[in-house]
DODREN-718633 format. One record per residue (C-alpha): x, z, y; residue in one letter. Coordinates in steps of 0.1 Angstrom, whole numbers, padded with zeros to 4 digits, always signed. Layout:
BEGIN
XZYa;...
This chain:
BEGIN
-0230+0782+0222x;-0219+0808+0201x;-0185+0822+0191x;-0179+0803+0162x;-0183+0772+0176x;-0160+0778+0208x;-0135+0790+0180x;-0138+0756+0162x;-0125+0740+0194x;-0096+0762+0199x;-0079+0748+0171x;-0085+0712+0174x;-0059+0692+0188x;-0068+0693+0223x;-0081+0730+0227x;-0112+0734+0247x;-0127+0764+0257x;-0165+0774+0272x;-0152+0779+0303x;-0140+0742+0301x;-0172+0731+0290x;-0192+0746+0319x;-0169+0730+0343x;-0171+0697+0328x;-0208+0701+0330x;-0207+0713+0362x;-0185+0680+0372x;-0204+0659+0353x;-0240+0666+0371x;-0225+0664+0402x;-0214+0630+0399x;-0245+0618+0376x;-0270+0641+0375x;-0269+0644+0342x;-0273+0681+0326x;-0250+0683+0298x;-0266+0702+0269x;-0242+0726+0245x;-0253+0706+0216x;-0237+0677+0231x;-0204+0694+0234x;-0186+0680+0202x;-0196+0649+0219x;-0180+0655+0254x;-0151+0663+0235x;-0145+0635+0210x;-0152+0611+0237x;-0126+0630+0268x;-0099+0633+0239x;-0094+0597+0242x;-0085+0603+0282x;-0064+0635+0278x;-0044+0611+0253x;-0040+0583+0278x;-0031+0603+0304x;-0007+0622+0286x;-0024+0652+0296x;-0018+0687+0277x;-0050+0710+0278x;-0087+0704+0287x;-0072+0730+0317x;-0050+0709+0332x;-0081+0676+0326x;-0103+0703+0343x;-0081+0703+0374x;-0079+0661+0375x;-0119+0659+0378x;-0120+0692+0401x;-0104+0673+0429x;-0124+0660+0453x;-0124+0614+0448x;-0104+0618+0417x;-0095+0585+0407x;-0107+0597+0371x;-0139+0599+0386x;-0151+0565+0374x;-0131+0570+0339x;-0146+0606+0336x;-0179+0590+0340x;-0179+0565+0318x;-0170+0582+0282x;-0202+0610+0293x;-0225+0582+0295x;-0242+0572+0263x;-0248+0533+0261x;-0272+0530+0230x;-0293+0496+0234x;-0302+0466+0215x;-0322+0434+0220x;-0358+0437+0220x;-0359+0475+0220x;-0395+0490+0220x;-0409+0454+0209x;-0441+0463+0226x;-0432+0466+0253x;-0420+0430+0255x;-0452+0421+0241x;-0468+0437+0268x;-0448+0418+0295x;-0456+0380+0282x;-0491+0390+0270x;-0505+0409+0298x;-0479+0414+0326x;-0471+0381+0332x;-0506+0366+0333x;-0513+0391+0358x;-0488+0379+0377x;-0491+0344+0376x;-0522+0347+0391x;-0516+0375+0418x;-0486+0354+0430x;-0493+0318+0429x;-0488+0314+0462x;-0451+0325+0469x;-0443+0321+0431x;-0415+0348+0434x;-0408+0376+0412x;-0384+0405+0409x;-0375+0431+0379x;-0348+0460+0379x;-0330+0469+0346x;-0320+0506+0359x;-0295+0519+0334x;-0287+0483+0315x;-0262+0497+0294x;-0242+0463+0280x;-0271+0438+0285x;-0291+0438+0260x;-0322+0452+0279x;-0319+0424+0310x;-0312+0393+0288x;-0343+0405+0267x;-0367+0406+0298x;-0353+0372+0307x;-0357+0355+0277x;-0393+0368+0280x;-0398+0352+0310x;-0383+0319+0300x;-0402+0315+0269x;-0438+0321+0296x;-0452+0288+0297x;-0464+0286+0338x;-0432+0301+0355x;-0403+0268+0356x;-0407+0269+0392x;-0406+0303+0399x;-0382+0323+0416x;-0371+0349+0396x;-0341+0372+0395x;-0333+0400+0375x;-0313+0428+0390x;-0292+0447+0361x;-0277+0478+0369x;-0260+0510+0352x;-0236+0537+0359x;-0205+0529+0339x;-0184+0499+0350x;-0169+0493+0314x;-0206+0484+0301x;-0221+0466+0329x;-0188+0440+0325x;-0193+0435+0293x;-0234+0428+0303x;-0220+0402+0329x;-0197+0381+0300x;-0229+0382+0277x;-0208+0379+0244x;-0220+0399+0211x;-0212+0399+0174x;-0237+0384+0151x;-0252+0413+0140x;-0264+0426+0174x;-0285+0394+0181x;-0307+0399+0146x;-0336+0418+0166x;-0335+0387+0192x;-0375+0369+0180x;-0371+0331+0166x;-0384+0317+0195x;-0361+0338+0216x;-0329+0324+0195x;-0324+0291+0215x;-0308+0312+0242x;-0281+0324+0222x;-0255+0302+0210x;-0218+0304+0187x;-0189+0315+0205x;-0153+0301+0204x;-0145+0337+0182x;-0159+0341+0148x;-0187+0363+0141x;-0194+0361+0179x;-0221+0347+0199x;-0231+0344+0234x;-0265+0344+0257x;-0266+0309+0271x;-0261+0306+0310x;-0302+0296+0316x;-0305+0333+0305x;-0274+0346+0323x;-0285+0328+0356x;-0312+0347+0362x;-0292+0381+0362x;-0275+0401+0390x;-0252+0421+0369x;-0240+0453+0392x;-0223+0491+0389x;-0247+0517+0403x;-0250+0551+0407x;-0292+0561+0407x;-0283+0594+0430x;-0267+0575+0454x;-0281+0555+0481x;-0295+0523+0466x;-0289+0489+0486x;-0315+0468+0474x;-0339+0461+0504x;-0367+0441+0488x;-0394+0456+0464x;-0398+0451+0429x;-0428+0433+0404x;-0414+0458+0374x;-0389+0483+0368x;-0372+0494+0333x;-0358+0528+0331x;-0357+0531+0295x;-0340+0564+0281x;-0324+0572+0308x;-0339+0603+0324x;-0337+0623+0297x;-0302+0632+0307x;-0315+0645+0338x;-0333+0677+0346x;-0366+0677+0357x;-0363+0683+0399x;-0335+0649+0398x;-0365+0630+0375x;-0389+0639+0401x;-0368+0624+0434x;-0360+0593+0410x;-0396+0586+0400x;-0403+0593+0439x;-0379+0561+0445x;-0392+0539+0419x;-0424+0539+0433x;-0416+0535+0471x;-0401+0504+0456x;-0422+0489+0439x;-0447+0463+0445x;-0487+0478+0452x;-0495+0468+0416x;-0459+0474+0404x;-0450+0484+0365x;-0424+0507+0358x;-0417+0509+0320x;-0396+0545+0308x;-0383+0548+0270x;-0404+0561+0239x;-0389+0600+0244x;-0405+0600+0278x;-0432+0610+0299x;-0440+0614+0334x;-0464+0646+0330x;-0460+0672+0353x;-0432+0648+0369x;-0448+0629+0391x;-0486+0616+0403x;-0473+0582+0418x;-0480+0562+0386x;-0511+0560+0360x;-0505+0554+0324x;-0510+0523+0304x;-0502+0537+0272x;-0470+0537+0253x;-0450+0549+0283x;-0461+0515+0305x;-0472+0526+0339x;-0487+0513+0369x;-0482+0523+0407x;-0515+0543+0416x;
């Protein structure tokens, strides 16, 4: 970043120099993985303000020293305001369109017999994604007897309980499809509505960290990791794309966002078009 810009942060209210910056960055993949851009400085800052206020610190030098020390307990906090949570029902309609139309055929005929089905929402930011896929599922005439759980995960703790209540303002819901709108019904609060519990049911709501060791033990029909790796660099994509695919299912899908590719990132998967892939 040049000069001027580190000179624009000297005299804000919480002065912040480069020097700062690199060590937030340097904190910040370490925990995540995620590589921290200059551009996305003004960000960093705006959004770690808010913690030097709440705890009363001085000086992004004496923050810097909080989140040097090894299990910080502002760790989880530090985390948190870096992560960017940008979602909304329905996201990339076609790739919902691709699940009931083609997917989920596919499926109902490969496993009639054990009628079971499993989908990870990696990086579910506050629901949105999940309750989408399982409305999907719900409106797929064939699958009422099913077993089927969706597993709904993402690194900051604040957005994945707000994911678990399922509670939105009107607004939000206006991408939801009419025959996706039965699921959602008025809240208590005006201007607020909420998924209803068929929906919710089918969800495993849970914090998770993608670089650390992930408990799930079963493999997975389809997996949504939707703008998420673009905060990554490209040696952590490649050991996450690795782990996708040893769990998926043979014929597993793993769906990324519109940004993405996996070109020169990994040979494990073959395109579908519009960043829908298939194990190879």
């Amino acid at each position: 970043m040049n000069n001027s810009n580190v000179g624009d942060f000297s005299q804000r209210e919480f002065p912040m120099t480069q020097q700062n910056f690199e060590e937030i960055k340097v904190v910040a993949y370490s925990l995540t993985g995620i590589s921290l851009s200059n551009h996305k400085k003004n960000m960093v800052y705006g959004r770690l303000a808010r913690r030097l206020r709440r705890l009363n610190v001085a000086s992004f030098n004496e923050y810097c020293d909080v989140i040097r020390e090894k299990n910080s307990r502002e760790h989880v906090e530090f985390v948190n305001a870096i992560t960017t949570n940008l979602t909304s029902f329905f996201r990339e309609g076609h790739h919902f369109e691709f699940l009931s139309t083609k997917l989920l055929p596919r499926l109902l005929a490969e496993k009639r017999q054990e009628k079971r089905i499993r989908i990870w929402s990696a990086g579910c930011s506050t629901g949105e994604e999940p309750y989408s896929i399982a409305m999907t599922l719900k409106n797929f005439t064939g699958m009422s007897t099913w077993d089927v759980k969706i597993l709904a995960t993402d690194l900051d703790s604040n957005v994945v309980e707000k994911a678990r209540l399922g509670e939105y303002a009107t607004e939000r819901v206006e991408t939801i499809p009419d025959n996706c709108r039965r699921f959602i019904a008025r809240n208590n609060v005006e201007d607020r509505v909420r998924v209803k519990d068929v929906i919710r049911d089918m969800i495993t709501f849970k914090q998770l960290n993608l670089l650390h060791e992930w408990p799930m033990k079963g493999r997975f029909d389809i997996i949504f990791c939707r703008n998420v790796v673009i905060y990554f660099d490209v040696e952590t994509q490649k050991k996450l794309f690795e782990r996708y695919a040893n769990l998926l299912e043979t014929t597993g899908n793993l769906f990324i966002g519109h940004s993405e590719n996996l070109h020169n990132i990994t040979s494990r998967f073959k395109s579908l078009g519009r960043t829908i892939y298939e194990l190879n």
